[in-house]
C-alpha positions as CSV (number, residue, x, y, z in Angstrom):
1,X,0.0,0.0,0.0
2,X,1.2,3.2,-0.9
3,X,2.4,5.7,1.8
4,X,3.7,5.1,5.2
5,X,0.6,5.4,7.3
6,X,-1.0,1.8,8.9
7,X,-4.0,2.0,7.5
8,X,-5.3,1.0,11.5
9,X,-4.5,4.4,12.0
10,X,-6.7,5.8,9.7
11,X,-9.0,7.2,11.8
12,X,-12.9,6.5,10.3
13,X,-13.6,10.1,9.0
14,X,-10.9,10.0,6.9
15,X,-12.5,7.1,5.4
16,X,-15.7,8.9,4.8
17,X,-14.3,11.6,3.2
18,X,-12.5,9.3,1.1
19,X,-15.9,7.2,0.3
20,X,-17.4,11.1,-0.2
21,X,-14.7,11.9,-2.8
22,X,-14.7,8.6,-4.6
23,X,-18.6,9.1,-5.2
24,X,-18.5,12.8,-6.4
25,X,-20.0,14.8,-3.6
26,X,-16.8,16.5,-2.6
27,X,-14.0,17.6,-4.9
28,X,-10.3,16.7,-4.8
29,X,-9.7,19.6,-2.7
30,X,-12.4,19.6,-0.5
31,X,-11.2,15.9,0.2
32,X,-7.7,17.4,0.6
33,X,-8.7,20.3,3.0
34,X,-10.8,17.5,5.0
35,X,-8.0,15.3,6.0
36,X,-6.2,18.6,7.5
37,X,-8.6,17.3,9.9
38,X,-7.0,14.6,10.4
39,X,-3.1,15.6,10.1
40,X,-2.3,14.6,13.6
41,X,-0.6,12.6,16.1
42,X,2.4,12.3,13.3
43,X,0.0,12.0,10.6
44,X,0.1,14.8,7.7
45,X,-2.0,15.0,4.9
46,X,0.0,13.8,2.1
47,X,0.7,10.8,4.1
48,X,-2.5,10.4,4.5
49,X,-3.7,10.8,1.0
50,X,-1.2,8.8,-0.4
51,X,-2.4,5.5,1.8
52,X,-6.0,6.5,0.7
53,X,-5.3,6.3,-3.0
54,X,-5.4,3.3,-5.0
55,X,-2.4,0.5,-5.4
56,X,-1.9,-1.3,-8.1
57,X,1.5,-2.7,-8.0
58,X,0.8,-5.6,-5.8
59,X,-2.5,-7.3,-7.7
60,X,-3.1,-11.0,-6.7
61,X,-2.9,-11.9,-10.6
62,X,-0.9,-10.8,-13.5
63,X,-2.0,-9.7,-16.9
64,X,0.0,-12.9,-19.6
65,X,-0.9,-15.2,-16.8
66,X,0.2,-18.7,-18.6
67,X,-3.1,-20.4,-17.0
68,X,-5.3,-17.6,-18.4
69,X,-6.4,-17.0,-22.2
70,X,-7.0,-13.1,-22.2
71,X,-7.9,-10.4,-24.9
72,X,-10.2,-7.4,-25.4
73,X,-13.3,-8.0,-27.4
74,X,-15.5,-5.5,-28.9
75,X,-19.5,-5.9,-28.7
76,X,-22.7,-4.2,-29.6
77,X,-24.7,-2.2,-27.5
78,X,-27.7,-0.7,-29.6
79,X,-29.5,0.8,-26.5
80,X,-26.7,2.2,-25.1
81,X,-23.1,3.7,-26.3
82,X,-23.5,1.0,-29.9
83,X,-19.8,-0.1,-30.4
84,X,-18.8,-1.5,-26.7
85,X,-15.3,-3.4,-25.3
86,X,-14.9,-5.6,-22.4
87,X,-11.6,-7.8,-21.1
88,X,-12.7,-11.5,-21.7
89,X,-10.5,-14.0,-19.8
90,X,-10.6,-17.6,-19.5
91,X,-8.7,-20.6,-18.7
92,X,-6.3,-21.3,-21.6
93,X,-7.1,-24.5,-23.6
94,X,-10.6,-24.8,-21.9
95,X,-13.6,-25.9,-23.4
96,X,-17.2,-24.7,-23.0
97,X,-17.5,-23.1,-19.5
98,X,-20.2,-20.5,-17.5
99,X,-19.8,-17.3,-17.6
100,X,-19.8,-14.1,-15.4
101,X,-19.9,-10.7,-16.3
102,X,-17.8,-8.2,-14.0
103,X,-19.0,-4.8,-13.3
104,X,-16.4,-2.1,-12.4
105,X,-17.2,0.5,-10.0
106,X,-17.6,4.6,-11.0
107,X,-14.1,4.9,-12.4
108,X,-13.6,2.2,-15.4
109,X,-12.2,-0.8,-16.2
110,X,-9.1,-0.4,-13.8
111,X,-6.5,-3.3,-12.7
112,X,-8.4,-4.1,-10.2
113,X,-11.1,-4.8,-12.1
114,X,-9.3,-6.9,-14.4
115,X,-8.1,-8.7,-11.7
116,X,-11.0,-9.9,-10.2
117,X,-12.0,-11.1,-13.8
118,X,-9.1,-13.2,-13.3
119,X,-9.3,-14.1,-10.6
120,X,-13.0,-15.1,-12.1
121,X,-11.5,-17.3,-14.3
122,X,-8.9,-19.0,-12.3
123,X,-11.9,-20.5,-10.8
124,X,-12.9,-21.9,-14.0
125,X,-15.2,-19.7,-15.7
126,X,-15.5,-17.2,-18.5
127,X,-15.4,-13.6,-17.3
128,X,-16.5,-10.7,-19.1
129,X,-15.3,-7.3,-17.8
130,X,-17.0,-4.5,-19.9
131,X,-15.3,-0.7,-19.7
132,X,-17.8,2.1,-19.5
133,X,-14.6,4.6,-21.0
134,X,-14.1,2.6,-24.4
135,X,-16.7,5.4,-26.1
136,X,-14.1,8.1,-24.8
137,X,-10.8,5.6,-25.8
138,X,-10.5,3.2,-22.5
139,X,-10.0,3.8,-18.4
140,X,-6.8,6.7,-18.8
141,X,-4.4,5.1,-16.4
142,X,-5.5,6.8,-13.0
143,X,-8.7,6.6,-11.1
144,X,-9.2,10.7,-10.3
145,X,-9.9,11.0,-14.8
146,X,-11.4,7.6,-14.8
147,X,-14.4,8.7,-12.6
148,X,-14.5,12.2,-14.2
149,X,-14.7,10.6,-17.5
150,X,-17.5,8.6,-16.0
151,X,-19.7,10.9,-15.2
152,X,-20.1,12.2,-18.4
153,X,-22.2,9.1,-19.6
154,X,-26.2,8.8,-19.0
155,X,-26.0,6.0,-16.5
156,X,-29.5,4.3,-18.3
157,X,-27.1,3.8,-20.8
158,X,-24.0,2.3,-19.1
159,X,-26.8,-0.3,-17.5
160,X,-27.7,-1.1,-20.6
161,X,-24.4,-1.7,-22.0
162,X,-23.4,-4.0,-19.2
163,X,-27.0,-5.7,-20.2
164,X,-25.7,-5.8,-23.3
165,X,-22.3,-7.6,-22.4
166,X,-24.0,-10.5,-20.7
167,X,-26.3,-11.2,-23.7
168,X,-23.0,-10.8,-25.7
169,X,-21.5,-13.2,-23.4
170,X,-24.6,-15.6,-23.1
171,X,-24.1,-16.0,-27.0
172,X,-20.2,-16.3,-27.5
173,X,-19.0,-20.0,-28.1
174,X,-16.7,-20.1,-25.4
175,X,-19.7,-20.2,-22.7
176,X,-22.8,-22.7,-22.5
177,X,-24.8,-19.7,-22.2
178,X,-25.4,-19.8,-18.2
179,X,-24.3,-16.4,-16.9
180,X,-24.0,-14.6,-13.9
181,X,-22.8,-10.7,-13.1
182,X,-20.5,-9.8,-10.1
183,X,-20.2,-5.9,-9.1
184,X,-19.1,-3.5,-7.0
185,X,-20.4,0.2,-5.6
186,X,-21.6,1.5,-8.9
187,X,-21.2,-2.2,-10.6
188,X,-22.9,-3.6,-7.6
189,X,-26.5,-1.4,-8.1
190,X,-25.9,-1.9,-12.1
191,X,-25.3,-6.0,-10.3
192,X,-28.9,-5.4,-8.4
193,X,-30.6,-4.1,-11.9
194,X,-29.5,-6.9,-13.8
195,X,-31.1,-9.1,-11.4
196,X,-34.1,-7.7,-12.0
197,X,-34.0,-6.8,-15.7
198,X,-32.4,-10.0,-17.4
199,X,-34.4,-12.9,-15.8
200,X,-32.4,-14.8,-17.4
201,X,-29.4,-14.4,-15.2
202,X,-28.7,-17.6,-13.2
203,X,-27.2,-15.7,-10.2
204,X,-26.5,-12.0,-9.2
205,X,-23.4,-10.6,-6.5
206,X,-23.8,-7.2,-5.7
207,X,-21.2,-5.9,-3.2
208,X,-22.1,-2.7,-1.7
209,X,-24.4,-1.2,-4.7
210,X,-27.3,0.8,-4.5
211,X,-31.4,-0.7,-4.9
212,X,-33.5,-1.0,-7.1
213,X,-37.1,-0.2,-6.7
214,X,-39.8,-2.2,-4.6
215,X,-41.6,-2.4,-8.1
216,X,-38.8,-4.3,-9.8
217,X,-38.1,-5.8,-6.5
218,X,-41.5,-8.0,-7.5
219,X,-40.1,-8.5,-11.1
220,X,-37.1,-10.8,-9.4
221,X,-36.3,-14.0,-11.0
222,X,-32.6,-14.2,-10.3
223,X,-31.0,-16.4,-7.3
224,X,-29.9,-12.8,-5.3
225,X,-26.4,-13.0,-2.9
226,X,-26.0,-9.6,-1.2
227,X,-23.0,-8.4,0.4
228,X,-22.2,-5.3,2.3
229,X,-20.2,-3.4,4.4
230,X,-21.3,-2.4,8.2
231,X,-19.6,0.6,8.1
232,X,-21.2,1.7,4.5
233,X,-23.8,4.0,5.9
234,X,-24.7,5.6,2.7
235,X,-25.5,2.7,0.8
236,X,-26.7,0.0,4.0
237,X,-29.6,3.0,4.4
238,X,-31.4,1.7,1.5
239,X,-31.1,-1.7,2.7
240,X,-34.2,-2.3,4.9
241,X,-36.5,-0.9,2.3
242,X,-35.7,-3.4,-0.4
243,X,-35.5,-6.1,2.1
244,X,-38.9,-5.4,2.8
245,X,-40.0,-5.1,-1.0
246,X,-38.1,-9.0,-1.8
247,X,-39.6,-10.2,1.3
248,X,-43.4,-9.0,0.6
249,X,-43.1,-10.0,-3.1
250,X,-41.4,-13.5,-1.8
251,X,-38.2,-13.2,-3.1
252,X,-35.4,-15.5,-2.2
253,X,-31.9,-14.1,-1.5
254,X,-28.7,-14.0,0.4
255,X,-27.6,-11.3,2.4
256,X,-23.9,-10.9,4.2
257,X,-23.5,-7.8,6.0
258,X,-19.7,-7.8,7.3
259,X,-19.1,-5.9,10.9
260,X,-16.4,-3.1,11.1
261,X,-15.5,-2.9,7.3
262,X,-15.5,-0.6,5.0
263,X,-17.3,0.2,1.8
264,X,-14.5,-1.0,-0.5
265,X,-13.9,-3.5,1.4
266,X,-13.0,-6.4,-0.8
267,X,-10.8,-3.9,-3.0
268,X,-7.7,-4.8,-2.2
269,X,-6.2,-1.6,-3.4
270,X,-7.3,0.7,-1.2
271,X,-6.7,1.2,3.1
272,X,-10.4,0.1,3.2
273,X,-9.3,-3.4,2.3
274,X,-10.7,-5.7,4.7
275,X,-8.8,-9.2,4.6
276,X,-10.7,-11.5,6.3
277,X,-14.0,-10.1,5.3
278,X,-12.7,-9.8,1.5
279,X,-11.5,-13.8,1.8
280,X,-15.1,-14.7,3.1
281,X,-17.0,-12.7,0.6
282,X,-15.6,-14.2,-2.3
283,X,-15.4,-17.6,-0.9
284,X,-19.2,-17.5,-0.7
285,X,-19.3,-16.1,-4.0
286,X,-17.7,-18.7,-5.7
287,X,-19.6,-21.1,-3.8
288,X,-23.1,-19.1,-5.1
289,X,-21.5,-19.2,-8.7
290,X,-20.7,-23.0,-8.5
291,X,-24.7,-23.9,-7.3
292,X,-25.9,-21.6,-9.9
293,X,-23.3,-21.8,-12.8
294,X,-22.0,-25.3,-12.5
């Protein structure tokens, strides 16, 4: 992790304003100024804001893995941006497998997003990880223009590109046409309108996303597994609402909620990086895609 700060010694504010900046509602600056805040007991701001920001030298998997088959592919999204890419990865020399679409967050296809496609595929299926930035020429390299970049597309129309990826996917030869989408923060409520708009969908894993309405909550077809954060304030809120919308309509699903982490958690890129809570979430994911997928 970058800087020199434990991120145990992050004290929780500093996390909010982090979560605050990496969702738009404060600037770069106002996140700056808000960790002066914090600039204490040894702690100073660049420190600070260098252990927030991402990592990515230290990814559990490596792009030219010899066990992995990867590429970009382009696809069609006619109700959304038309012409769409995504970074397909498989096992290499496999045969017909499931596969699992894998929906970045509010910043692009970035390496850590490409490594938990991997990662998808090192436990033997065919990931799909669309990039919301091809239209404007791919994620740039950095996180701060990747979620400025973003912002500038209608967000009906980045759901309906990822839509668009997992017909894409359903249909390519490589798969058997059993699909299911994994997400996180933004990818995880675009994960939760899947769910409810592609019946198809053998399984659904949002992490930490927002809700859809109690009205689609009725339209649910799709095997649900729910994970969030306990920490995650903004986005837990909405929580007992749809609860209460899948549970009058009859709606089966999972729900993890994980005490003491962050939202972020399972990004292993970030101080919000929650080990043990990050292990256990994905062990039951892969568990929910091997009941649903296998």
């Amino acid at each position: 992790m970058a800087g020199d700060v434990d991120p145990k010694d992050i004290p929780q504010g500093a996390f909010d304003l982090y979560d605050a900046y990496c969702h738009g509602h404060i600037s770069r600056r106002g996140f700056f100024d808000g960790l002066g805040r914090y600039a204490v007991g040894g702690l100073t701001v660049s420190s600070l804001a260098a252990c927030m920001m991402p990592d990515y030298s230290a990814l559990q998997t490596l792009e030219g893995e010899e066990s992995l088959a990867s590429e970009m592919l382009t696809y069609e999204s006619p109700e959304g941006a038309g012409a769409m890419a995504g970074y397909f990865v498989r096992p290499a020399g496999a045969d017909v497998l499931p596969g699992v679409v894998v929906v970045h967050e509010n910043r692009g296809l970035n390496p850590y997003v490409r490594d938990v496609a991997r990662r998808v595929a090192k436990a033997g299926y065919v990931a799909f990880a669309p990039d919301m930035l091809y239209p404007f020429g791919g994620y740039p390299g950095n996180d701060d223009d990747g979620r400025a970049m973003q912002a500038q597309r209608d967000t009906g129309e980045m759901v309906a590109d990822f839509m668009a990826a997992a017909d894409f996917l359903r249909g390519h030869p490589a798969t058997d046409g059993k699909i299911g989408c994994v997400g996180f923060c933004f990818g995880g409520a675009v994960t939760n309108l899947m769910a409810v708009k592609q019946p198809w969908l053998a399984c659904a894993v949002p992490y930490y996303g927002g809700w859809p309405t109690a009205e689609q909550a009725a339209s649910l077809e799709v095997p649900l597994q729910i994970h969030l954060a306990g920490l995650d304030e903004r986005v837990d809120a909405g929580w007992p609402a749809y609860k209460a919308a899948l549970d009058a309509a009859g709606k089966p699903y999972e729900i993890y909620i994980y005490e003491g982490v962050n939202h972020g958690f399972h990004n292993d890129t970030t101080p919000r990086y929650n080990a043990e809570a990050a292990n256990l979430a994905w062990s039951r994911t892969l568990e929910f895609f091997g009941k649903h997928l296998a």
